[in-house]
VOGU-3710 file (C-alpha; in Angstrom, 3 decimals, decimal comma):
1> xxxxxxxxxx> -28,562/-3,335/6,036  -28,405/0,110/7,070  -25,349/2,354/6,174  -22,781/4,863/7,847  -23,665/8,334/9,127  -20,758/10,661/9,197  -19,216/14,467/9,439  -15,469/15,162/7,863  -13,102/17,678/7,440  -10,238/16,400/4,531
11> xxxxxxxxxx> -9,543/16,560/0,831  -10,607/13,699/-1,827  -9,124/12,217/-4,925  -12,129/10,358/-6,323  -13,507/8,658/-9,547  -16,976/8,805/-9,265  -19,699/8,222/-11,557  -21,200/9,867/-13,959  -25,322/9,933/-12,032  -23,492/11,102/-9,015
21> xxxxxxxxxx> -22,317/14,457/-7,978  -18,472/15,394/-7,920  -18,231/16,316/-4,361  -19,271/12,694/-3,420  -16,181/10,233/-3,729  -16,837/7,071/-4,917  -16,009/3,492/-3,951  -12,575/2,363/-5,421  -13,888/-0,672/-5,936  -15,863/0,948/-9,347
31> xxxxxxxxxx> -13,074/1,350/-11,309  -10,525/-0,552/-12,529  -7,139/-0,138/-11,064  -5,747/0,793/-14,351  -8,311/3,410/-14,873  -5,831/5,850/-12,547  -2,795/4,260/-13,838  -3,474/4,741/-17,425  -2,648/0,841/-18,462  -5,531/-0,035/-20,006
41> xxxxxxxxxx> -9,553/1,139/-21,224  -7,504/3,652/-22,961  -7,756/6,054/-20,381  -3,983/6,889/-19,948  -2,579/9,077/-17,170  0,695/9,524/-19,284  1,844/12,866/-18,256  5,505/13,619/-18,732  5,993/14,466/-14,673  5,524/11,639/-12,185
51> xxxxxxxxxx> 3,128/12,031/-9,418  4,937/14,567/-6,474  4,143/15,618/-3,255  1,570/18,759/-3,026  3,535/21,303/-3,711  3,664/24,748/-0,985  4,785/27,925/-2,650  4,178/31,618/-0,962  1,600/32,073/-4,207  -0,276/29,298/-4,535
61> xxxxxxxxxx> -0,500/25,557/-2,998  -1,470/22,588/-6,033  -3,806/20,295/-4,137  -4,409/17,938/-7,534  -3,580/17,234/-10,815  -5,271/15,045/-12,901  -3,376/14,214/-15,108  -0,739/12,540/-12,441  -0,790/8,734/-12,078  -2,174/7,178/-8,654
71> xxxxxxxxxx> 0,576/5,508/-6,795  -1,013/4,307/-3,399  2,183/3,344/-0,519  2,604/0,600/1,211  1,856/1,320/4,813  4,530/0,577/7,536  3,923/-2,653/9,467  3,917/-0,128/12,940  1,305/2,226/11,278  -0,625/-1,101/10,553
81> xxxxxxxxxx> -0,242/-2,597/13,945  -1,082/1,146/15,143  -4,737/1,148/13,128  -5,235/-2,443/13,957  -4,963/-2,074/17,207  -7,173/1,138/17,904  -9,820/-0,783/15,220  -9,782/-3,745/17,490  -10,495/-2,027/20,717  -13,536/-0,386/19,341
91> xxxxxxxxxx> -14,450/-2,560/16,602  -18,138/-2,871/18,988  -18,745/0,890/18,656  -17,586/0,200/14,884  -20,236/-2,513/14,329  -23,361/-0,791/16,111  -22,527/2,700/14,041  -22,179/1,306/11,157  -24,760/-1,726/11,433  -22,219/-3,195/8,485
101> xxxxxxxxxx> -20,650/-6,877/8,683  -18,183/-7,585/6,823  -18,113/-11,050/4,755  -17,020/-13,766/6,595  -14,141/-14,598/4,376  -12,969/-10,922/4,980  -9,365/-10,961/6,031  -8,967/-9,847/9,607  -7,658/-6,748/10,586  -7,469/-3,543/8,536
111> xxxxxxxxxx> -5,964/-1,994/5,441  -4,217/1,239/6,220  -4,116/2,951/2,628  -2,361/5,955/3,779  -0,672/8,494/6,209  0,500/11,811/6,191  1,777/14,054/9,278  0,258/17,847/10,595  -1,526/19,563/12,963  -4,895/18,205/12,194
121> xxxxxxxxxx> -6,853/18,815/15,516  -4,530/21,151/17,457  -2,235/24,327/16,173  1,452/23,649/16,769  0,972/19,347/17,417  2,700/17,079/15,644  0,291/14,422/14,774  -0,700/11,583/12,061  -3,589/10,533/10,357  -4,294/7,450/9,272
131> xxxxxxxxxx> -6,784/6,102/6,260  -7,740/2,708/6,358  -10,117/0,012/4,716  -11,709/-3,106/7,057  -13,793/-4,612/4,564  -16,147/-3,624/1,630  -19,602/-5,103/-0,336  -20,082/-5,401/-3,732  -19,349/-1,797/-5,330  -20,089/0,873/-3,299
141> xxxxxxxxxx> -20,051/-0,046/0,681  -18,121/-0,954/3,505  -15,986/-0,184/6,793  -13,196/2,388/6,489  -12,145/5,358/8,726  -9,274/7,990/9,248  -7,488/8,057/12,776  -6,030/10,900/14,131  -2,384/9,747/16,505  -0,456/11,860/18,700
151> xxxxxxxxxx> 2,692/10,530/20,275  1,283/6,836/19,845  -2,405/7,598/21,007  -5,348/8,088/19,579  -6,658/11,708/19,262  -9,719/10,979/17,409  -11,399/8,332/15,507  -13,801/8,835/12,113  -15,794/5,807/10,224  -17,718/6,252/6,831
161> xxxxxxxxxx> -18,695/3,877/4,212  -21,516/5,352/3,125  -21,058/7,059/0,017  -18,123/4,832/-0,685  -14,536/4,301/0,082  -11,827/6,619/0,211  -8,180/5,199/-1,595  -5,862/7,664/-0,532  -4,868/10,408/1,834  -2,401/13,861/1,574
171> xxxxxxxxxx> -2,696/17,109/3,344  -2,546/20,530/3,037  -0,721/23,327/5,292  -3,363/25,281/6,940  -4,379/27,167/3,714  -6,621/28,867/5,758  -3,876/31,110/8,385  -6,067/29,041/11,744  -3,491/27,425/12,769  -4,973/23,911/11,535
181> xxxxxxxxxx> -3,690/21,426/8,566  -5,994/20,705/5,811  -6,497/16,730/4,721  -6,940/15,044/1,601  -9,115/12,019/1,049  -9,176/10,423/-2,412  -11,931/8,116/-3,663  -11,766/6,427/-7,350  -15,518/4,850/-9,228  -16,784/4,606/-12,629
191> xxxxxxxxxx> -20,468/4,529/-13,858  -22,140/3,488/-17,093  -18,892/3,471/-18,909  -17,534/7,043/-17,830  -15,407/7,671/-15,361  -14,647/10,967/-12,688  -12,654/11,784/-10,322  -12,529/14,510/-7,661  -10,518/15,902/-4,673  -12,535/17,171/-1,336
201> xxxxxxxxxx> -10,992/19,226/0,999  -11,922/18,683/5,060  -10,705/20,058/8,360  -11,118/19,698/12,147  -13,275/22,971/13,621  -14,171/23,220/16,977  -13,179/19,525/18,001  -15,439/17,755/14,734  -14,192/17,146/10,990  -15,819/19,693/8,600
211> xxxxxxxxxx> -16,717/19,872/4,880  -14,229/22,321/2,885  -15,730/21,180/-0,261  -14,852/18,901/-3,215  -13,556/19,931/-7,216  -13,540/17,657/-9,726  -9,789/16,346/-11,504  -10,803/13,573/-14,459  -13,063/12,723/-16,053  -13,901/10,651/-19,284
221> xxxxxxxxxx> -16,339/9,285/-21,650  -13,562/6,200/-22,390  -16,237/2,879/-21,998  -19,190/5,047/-23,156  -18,045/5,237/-26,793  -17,684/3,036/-29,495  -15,258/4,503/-31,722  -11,986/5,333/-30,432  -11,558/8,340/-32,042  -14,881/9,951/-29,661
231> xxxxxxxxxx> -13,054/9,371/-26,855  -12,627/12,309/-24,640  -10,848/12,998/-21,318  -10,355/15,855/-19,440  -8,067/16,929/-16,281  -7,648/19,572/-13,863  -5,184/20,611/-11,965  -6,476/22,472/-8,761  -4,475/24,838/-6,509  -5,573/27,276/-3,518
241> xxxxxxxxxx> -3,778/31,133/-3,245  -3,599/30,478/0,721  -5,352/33,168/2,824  -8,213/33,598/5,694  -10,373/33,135/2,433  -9,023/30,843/0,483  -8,756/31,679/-2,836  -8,910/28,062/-5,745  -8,028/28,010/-9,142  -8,119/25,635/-12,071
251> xxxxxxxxxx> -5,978/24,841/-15,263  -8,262/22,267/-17,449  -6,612/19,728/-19,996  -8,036/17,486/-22,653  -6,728/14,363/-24,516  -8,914/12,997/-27,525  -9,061/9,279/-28,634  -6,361/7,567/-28,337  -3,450/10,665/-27,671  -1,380/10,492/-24,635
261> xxxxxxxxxx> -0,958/13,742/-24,586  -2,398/16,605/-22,794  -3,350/19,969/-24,574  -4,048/22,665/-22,417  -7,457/24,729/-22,843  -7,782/27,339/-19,812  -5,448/28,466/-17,440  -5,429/29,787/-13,904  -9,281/30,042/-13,707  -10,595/31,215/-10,776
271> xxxxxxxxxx> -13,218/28,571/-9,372  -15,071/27,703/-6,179  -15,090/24,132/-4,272  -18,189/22,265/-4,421  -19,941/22,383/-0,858  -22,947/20,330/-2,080  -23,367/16,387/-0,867  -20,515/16,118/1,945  -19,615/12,109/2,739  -20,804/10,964/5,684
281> xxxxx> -18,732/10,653/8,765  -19,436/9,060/12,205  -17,125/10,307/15,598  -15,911/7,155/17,249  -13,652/8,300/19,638
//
């Protein structure tokens, strides 16, 4: 079997494991649902605030909080119908660039986990992208892509699977002053009874999706220990001071044991995003 190739330019929420490196996401598939939730493996995402839309502020821009429970939407049926359709037309260029099959028991047709509106590949369009799931193996591999509409057609079309598969999508308002929208992927995974997660940051340059760079949001030792009381989690909330040299920041929390709450231990620290070990994307159309 071989797996995708790819290129990007968006921002991930992922759980990844522990071996791997936080600026690769992670298949979804490696953690348990509840493991973002916070209902079970005592790993509890109970922060007082429920999850809210990235908030834009002259200052400063959050991109992701950690602590914040994952609340995937419900697509539309015409955003489905949208993705289904565009997958279907090129579902041979699909199948030769990824050299993937899905299972035969696979439901046909895709998953679309998530949209979110911008100027993504032109200054001053209003356009839509798209993140959906066609299929995945085992843990770690599959079919998914992002598509990129503008006024009902297709600008551009991205598959990966490689490294995993993504399980939501935001974006950010050119944080950058180019004219061009920001996206966020996120991927969740666990590993050898810890569990990660991590936001990367892509963008379209010059016509092909480019690596921003990745920082990590959770993480936790939760299935790793035996006594409850060694249990240790820890979040981060990231946010960008917008500029032509963007500018990122982190506050860090921790929760011990069993606690659902969060105690802060640093504050407005002044970080960089991890450029190392991209995901791999593959131009369709």
């Amino acid at each position: 079997m071989k797996f995708l190739r790819t290129t990007t330019a968006i921002i991930i929420f992922a759980f990844s494991a522990a071996a791997c490196s936080s600026a690769a996401p992670i298949n979804s598939a490696n953690v348990p649902a509840n493991a973002l939730s916070g209902s079970g493996n005592n790993i509890e995402n109970n922060s007082e605030k429920q999850p809210t839309p990235i908030e834009n502020s002259a200052e400063r821009v959050a991109i992701a909080d950690g602590r914040d429970n994952f609340e995937p939407k419900e697509a539309s049926s015409d955003d489905t119908k949208f993705v289904d359709a565009e997958f279907a037309a090129k579902e041979a260029a699909i199948l030769k660039e990824s050299n993937f099959e899905c299972d035969a028991d696979a439901e046909k047709g895709v998953t679309v986990l998530g949209t979110v509106s911008g100027s993504f590949t032109k200054a001053g369009a209003t356009q839509k992208a798209y993140l959906y799931e066609r299929c995945r193996a085992g843990r770690s591999f599959g079919i998914g892509g992002i598509v990129i509409g503008d006024g009902g057609k297709v600008v551009t079309h991205y598959i990966f699977g490689e490294n995993g598969l993504f399980a939501g999508i935001n974006s950010l308002k050119d944080i950058n002053k180019n004219g061009i929208d920001e996206i966020v992927l996120s991927a969740v995974g666990s590993g050898q009874g810890y569990s990660t997660a991590d936001v990367s940051l892509y963008e379209f340059s010059d016509g092909k999706l480019s690596f921003m760079g990745s920082a990590e949001t959770f993480s936790s030792n939760d299935g790793a220990v035996e006594k409850e009381a060694d249990i240790l989690s820890s979040a981060y909330k990231i946010s960008v001071q917008s500029g032509k040299e963007p500018m990122f920041f982190r506050d860090t929390f921790e929760r011990k044991g069993t606690s659902t709450k969060w105690n802060e231990t640093s504050k407005n620290e002044k970080m960089k995003l991890n450029t190392e070990t991209p995901s791999k994307f593959s131009k369709i159309a």
